[in-house]
TORKOL-4160 file (C-alpha; in steps of 0.2 Angstrom, whole numbers, padded with zeros to 4 digits, m for minus):
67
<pt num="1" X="m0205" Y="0384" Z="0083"/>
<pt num="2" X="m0195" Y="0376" Z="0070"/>
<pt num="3" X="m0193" Y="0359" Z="0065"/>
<pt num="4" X="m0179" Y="0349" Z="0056"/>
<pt num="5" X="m0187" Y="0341" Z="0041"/>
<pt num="6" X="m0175" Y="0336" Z="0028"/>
<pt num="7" X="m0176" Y="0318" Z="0021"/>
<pt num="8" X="m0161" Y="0305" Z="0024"/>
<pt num="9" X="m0157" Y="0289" Z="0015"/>
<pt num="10" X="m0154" Y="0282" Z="0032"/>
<pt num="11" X="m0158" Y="0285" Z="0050"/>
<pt num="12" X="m0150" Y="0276" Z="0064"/>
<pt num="13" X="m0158" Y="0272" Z="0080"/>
<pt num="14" X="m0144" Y="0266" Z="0094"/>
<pt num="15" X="m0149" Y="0259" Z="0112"/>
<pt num="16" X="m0135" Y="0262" Z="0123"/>
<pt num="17" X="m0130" Y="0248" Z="0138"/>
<pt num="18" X="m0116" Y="0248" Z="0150"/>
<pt num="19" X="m0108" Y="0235" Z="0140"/>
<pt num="20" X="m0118" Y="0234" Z="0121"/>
<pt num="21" X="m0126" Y="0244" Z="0107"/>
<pt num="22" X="m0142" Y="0237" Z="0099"/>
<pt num="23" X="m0140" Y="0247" Z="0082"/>
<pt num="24" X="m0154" Y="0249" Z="0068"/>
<pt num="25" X="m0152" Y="0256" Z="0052"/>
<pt num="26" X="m0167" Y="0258" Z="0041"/>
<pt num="27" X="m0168" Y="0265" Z="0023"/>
<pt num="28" X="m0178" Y="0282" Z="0018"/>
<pt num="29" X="m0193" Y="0268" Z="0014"/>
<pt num="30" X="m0193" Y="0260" Z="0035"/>
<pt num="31" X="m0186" Y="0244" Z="0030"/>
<pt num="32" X="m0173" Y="0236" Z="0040"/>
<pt num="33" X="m0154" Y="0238" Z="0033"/>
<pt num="34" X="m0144" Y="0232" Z="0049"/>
<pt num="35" X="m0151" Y="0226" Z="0066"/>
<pt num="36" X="m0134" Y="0222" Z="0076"/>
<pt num="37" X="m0129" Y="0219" Z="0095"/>
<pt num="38" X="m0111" Y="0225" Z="0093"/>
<pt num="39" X="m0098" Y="0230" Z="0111"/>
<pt num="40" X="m0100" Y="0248" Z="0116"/>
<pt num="41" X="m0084" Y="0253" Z="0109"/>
<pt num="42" X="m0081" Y="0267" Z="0097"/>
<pt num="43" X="m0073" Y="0254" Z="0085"/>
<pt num="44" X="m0088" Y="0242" Z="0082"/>
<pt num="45" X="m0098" Y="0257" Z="0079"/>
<pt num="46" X="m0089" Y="0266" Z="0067"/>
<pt num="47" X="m0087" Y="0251" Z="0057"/>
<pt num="48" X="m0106" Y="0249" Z="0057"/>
<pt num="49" X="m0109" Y="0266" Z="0051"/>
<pt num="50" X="m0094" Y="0272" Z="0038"/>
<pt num="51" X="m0102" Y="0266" Z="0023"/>
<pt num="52" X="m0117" Y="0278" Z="0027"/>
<pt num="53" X="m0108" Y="0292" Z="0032"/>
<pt num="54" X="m0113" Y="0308" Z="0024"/>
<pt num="55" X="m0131" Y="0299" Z="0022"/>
<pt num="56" X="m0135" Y="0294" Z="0039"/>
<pt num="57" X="m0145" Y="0305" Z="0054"/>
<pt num="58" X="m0141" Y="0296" Z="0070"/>
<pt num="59" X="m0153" Y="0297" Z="0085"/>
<pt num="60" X="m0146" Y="0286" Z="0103"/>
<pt num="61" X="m0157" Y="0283" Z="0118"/>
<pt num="62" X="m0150" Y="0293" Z="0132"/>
<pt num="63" X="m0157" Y="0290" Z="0150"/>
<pt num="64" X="m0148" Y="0295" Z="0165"/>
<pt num="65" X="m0155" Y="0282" Z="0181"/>
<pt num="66" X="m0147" Y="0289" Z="0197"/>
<pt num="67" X="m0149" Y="0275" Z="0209"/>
């Protein structure tokens, strides 16, 4: 099996909501560079994230909850 390994200078963890995104950006070091509630709009989040694109590996919370 092959695994990604290649080094960042920032990772993104988003956790989506119906009407929010809880975005964190850490540095290549773990320390916290942005810890926002923003709407869940594309335009709150590309604001967040154009300084760090080209430099950024973005993981989002996905879960499907069929009720």
């Amino acid at each position: 099996m092959r695994f990604y390994t290649t080094q960042h200078p920032y990772y993104c963890g988003i956790d989506l909501h119906a009407r929010s995104l809880y975005v964190c950006i850490l540095d290549d070091a773990g320390e916290t560079i942005l810890h926002r509630e923003i709407k869940a709009l594309p335009e709150p989040l590309l604001d967040l994230l154009t300084p760090y694109i080209g430099n950024i590996v973005v993981g989002v919370e996905c879960m499907h909850c069929w009720y």
